[in-house]
C-alpha positions as CSV (number, residue, x, y, z in Angstrom):
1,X,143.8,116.1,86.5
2,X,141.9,116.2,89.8
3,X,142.2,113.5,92.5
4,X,139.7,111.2,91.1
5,X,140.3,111.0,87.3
6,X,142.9,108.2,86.7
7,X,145.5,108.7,84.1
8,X,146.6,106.0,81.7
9,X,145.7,104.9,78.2
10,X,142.6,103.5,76.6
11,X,142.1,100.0,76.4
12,X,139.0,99.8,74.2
13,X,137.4,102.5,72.2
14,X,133.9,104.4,73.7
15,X,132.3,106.0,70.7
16,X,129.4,108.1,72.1
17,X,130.8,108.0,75.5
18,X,133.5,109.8,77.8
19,X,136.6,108.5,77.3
20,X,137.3,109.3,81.2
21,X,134.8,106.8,82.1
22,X,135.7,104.9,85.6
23,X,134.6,103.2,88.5
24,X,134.0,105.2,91.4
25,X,137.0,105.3,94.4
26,X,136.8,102.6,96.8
27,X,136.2,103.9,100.6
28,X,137.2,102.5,104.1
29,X,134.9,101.9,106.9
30,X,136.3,102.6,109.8
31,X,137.8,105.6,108.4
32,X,142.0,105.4,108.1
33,X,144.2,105.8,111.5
34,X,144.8,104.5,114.6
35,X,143.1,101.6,116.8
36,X,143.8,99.9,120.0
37,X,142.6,96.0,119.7
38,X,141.0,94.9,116.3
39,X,139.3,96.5,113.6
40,X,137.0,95.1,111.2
41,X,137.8,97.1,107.9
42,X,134.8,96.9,105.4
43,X,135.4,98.5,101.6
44,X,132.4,99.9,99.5
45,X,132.5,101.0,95.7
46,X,129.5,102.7,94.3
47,X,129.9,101.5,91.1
48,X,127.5,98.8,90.5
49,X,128.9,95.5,88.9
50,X,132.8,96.6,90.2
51,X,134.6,94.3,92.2
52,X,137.2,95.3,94.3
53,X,140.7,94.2,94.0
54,X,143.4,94.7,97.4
55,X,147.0,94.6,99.2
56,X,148.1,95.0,102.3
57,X,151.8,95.6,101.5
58,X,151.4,98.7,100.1
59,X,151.7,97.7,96.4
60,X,149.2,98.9,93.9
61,X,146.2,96.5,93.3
62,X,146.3,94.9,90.1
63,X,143.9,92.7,88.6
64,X,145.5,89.4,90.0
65,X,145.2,91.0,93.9
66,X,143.5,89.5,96.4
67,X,139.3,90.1,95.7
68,X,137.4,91.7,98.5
69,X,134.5,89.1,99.9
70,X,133.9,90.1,103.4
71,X,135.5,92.6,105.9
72,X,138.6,92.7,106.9
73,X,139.9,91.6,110.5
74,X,142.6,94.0,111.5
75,X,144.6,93.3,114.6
76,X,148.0,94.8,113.5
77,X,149.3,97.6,111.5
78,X,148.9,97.3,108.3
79,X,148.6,99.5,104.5
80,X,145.4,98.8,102.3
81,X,145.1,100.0,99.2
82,X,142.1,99.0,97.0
83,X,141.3,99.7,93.3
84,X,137.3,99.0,91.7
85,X,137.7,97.7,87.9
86,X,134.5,97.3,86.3
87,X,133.0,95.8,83.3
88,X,133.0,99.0,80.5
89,X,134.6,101.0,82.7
90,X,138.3,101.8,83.3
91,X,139.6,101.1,87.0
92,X,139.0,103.3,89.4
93,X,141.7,105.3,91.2
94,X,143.5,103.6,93.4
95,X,142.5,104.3,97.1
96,X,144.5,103.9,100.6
97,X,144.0,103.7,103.8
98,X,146.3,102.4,107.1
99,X,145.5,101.1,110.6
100,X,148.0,101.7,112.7
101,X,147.4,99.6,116.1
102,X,148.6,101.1,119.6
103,X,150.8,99.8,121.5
104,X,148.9,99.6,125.3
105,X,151.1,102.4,126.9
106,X,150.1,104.9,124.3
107,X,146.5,104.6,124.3
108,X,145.9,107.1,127.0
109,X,148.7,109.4,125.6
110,X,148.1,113.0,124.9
111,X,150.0,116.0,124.9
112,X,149.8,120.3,124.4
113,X,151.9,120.3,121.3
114,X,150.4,118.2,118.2
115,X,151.3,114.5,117.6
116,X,152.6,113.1,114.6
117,X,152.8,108.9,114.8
118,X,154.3,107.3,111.4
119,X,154.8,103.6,111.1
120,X,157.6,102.4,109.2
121,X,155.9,99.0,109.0
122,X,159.4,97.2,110.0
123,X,161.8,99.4,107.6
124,X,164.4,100.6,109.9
125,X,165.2,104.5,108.4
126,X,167.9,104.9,110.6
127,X,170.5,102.7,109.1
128,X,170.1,104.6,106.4
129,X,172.9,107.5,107.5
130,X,175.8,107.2,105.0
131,X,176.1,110.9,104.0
132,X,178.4,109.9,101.1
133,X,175.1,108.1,99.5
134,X,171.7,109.0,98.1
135,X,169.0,107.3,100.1
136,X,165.3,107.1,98.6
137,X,162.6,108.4,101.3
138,X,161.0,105.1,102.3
139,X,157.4,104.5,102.3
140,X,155.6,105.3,105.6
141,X,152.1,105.6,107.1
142,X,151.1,108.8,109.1
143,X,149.0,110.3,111.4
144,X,148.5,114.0,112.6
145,X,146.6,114.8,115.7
146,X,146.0,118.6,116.5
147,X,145.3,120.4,119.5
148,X,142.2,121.9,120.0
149,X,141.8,125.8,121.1
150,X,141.1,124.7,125.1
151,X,142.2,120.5,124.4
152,X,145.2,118.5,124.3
153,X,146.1,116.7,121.2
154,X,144.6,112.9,122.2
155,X,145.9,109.6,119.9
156,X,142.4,108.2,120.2
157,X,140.7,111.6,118.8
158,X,139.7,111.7,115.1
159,X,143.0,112.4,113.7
160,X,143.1,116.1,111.5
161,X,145.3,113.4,108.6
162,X,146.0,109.9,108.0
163,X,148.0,109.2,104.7
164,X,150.8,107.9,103.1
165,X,153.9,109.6,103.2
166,X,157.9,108.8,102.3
167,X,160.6,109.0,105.4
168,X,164.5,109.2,105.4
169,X,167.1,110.7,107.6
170,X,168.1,114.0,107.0
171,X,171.4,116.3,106.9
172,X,175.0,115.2,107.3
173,X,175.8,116.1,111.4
174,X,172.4,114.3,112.1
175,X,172.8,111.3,109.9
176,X,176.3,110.4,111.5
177,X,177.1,112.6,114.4
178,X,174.1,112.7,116.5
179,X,172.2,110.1,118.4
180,X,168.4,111.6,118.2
181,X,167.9,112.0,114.2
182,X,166.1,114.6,112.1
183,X,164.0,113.5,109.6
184,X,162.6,114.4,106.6
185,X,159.1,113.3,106.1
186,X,156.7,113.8,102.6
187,X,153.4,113.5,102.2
188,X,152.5,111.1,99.0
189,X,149.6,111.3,96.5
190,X,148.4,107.2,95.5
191,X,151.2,107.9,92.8
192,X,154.1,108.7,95.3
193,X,154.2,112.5,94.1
């Protein structure tokens, strides 16, 4: 399957059609990453006669989320994910996007190595450290900034990623010995693969 087909079963027959028939992804306007007072967020769907369904907690959209009317007024961090069912159509794919607001001292941060900021939305990773038990990576928002050829990596540059991800702490000595932590970050697909 590419990234656009959705998988899941039928609910209806489509004699003369394709049974992969769905609404087109919903996209984000701004595009996903940081900002550094408010955002409006707008959402489009190409399909005509979809509506478009939405959380901010991260959960997948289901048919009883919250219905997109009017733009969104961002002025914190926050995970959006929307999903476009449509009348004949199945649902399209579930789409994502996250704002991650900065704080006032890092607006004018940049650096010669590339930055990585990742929002943990108020889960606190680091308690998780008892070696002697499994720990699930935890469900994170992140954003890469590069550095150019002759530029520093800048947080208010067009970032290179922005996308979900899954966080924990990793390797015994680092979980319970030292102060700084190593972590172990993964990048997610919308289906946490």
């Amino acid at each position: 399957l590419t990234s656009v087909q959705v998988q899941q079963p039928l609910t209806a027959p489509t004699p003369g059609m394709a049974n992969d028939a769905s609404a087109e992804r919903v996209t984000f306007s701004p595009a996903a990453g940081v900002f550094t007072a408010s955002v409006d967020v707008s959402l489009t769907v190409a399909t005509g006669g979809a509506v478009i369904r939405y959380t901010l907690d991260g959960s997948q959209p289901t048919e009883s989320s919250a219905l997109y009317t009017e733009p969104l007024h961002v002025t914190g961090s926050l995970r959006l994910r929307a999903r476009a069912p449509a009348p004949g159509l199945l649902p399209g794919p579930v789409a994502s996007a996250g704002y991650i607001r900065l704080a006032p001292d890092l607006q004018e941060f940049s650096s010669n190595l590339p930055v990585i900021i990742i929002d943990t939305f108020g889960y606190n990773v680091d308690q998780e450290h008892n070696p002697a038990t499994y720990y699930p990576f935890r469900p994170v928002y992140a954003v890469f900034f590069a550095t150019g050829v002759t530029s520093r990596a800048a947080v208010t540059n067009v970032p290179q990623f922005a996308g979900r991800g899954g966080l924990k702490v990793r390797g015994w000595s680092s979980a319970t010995v030292w102060d700084k932590k190593s972590y172990s970050l993964e990048i997610w697909t919308e289906d946490d693969r």
